[in-house]
Structure formats: C-alpha cells, structure tokens
C-alpha positions in Angstrom: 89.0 100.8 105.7 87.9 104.4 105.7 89.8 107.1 105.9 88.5 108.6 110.1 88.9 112.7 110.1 88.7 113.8 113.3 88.2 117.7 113.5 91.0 119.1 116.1 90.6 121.7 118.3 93.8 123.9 120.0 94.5 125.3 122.9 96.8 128.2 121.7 98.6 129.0 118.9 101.7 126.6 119.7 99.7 124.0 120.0 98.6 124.2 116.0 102.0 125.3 114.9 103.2 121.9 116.7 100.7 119.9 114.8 101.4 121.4 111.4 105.3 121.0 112.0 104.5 117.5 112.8 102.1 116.4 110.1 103.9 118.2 107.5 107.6 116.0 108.5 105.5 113.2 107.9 104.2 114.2 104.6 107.8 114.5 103.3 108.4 111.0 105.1 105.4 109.4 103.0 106.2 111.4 100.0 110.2 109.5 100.1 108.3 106.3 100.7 106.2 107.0 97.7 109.2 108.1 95.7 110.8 104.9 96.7 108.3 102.7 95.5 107.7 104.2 92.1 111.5 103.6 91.8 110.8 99.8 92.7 107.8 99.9 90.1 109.6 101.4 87.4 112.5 99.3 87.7 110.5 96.3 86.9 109.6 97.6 83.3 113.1 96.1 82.0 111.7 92.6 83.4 108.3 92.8 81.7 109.9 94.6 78.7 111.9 91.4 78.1 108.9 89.0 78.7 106.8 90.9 76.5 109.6 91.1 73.9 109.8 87.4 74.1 106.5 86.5 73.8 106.0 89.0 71.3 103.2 91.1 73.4 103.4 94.7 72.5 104.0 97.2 75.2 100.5 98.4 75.3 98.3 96.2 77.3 94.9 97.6 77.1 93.7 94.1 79.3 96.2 95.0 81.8 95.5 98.3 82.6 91.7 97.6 82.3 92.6 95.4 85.1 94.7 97.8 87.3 92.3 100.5 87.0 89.4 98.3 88.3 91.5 97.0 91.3 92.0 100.7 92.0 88.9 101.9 91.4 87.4 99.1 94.6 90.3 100.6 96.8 89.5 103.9 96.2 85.7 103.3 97.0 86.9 101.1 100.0 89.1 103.9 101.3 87.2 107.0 100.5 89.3 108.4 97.8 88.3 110.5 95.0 88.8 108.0 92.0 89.4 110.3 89.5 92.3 111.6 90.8 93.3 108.2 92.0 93.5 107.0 88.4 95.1 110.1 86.9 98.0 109.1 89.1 97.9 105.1 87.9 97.6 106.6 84.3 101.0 108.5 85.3 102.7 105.4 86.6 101.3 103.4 83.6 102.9 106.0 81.3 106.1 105.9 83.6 106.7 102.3 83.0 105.4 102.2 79.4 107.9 104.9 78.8 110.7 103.1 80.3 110.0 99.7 78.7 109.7 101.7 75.0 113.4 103.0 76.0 114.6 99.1 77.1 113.0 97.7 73.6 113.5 100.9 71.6 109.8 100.6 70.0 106.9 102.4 70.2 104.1 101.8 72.1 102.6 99.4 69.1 105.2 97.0 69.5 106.9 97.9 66.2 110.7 98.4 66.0 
C-alpha cells in the first residue's frame, strides 16, 4: 500500500498552524509507539540469546539478517520508502539486539566466551 500525499492548501495562517500542531502530537504519539516496540523487540534478545546459547549458534546470524533485510527491502518497495534508510534503521535494531544478547551471554559477537 502506497504511501497517498495529498498537497494541502490553507485558508489563513491558523488554519496551517492547526495542522502542524496536530500532525506534529501525532508524530510524538508514533514516535512512543515506536519506542515501545523496540522495547518489546529488544526484550526478546535474552530469549534467543538462550536458544542460541543452547544450540550452540553464535550470536551473529548472517542467514538471519540476510533474511530480515530482504523482507524489508519488499515492504519498503511496496510502501514507497527509501530503502536505504529503511535498512540503516534494521542494521540499528539488529545491533540493538545483538548488543543485548552479547551482554545476556557475555561473548562476543563470534560466539566465543
């Protein structure tokens, strides 16, 4: 589904003030949503930190993340977002949760202790 911009035009200068008060409330709303669920993402590294520890699978997953980034890459065409950027921020949350799953196992991102 494709992003639809539709260009606005005002009546007066209230009329734009409004708007930008109003879009700019709901960017802070989105932004806690987003917030939220990087919480919820990151908090699942100690669950696939333990599974990985168990079945010996270093935290590095270069399969995975091959994976994640193609599934991103379709959205991103499908939507009409700029993938670059778009993978910059999965390579962020990748790190995130790498990170916290190193801290949970206390190895490096090899899978040596």
């Amino acid at each position: 589904m494709a992003s639809n911009y539709e260009m606005k035009t005002f009546n007066n200068q209230q009329e734009a003030e409004d708007l930008l008060k109003k879009s700019r409330i709901r960017i802070d709303e989105i932004d806690n949503e987003l917030f939220d669920l990087i919480s919820q993402r990151t908090s699942l590294a100690n669950e696939i930190a333990l599974a990985k520890d168990y079945l010996g699978m270093p935290v590095f997953d270069k399969s995975r993340e091959e994976e994640v980034h193609r599934k991103v890459d379709a959205l991103c065409e499908e939507l009409g977002l700029d993938v670059d950027i778009v993978d910059q921020i999965v390579d962020m949350l990748t790190i995130l949760s790498k990170n916290e799953q190193k801290k949970i196992l206390r190895r490096n991102v090899n899978g040596q202790y």
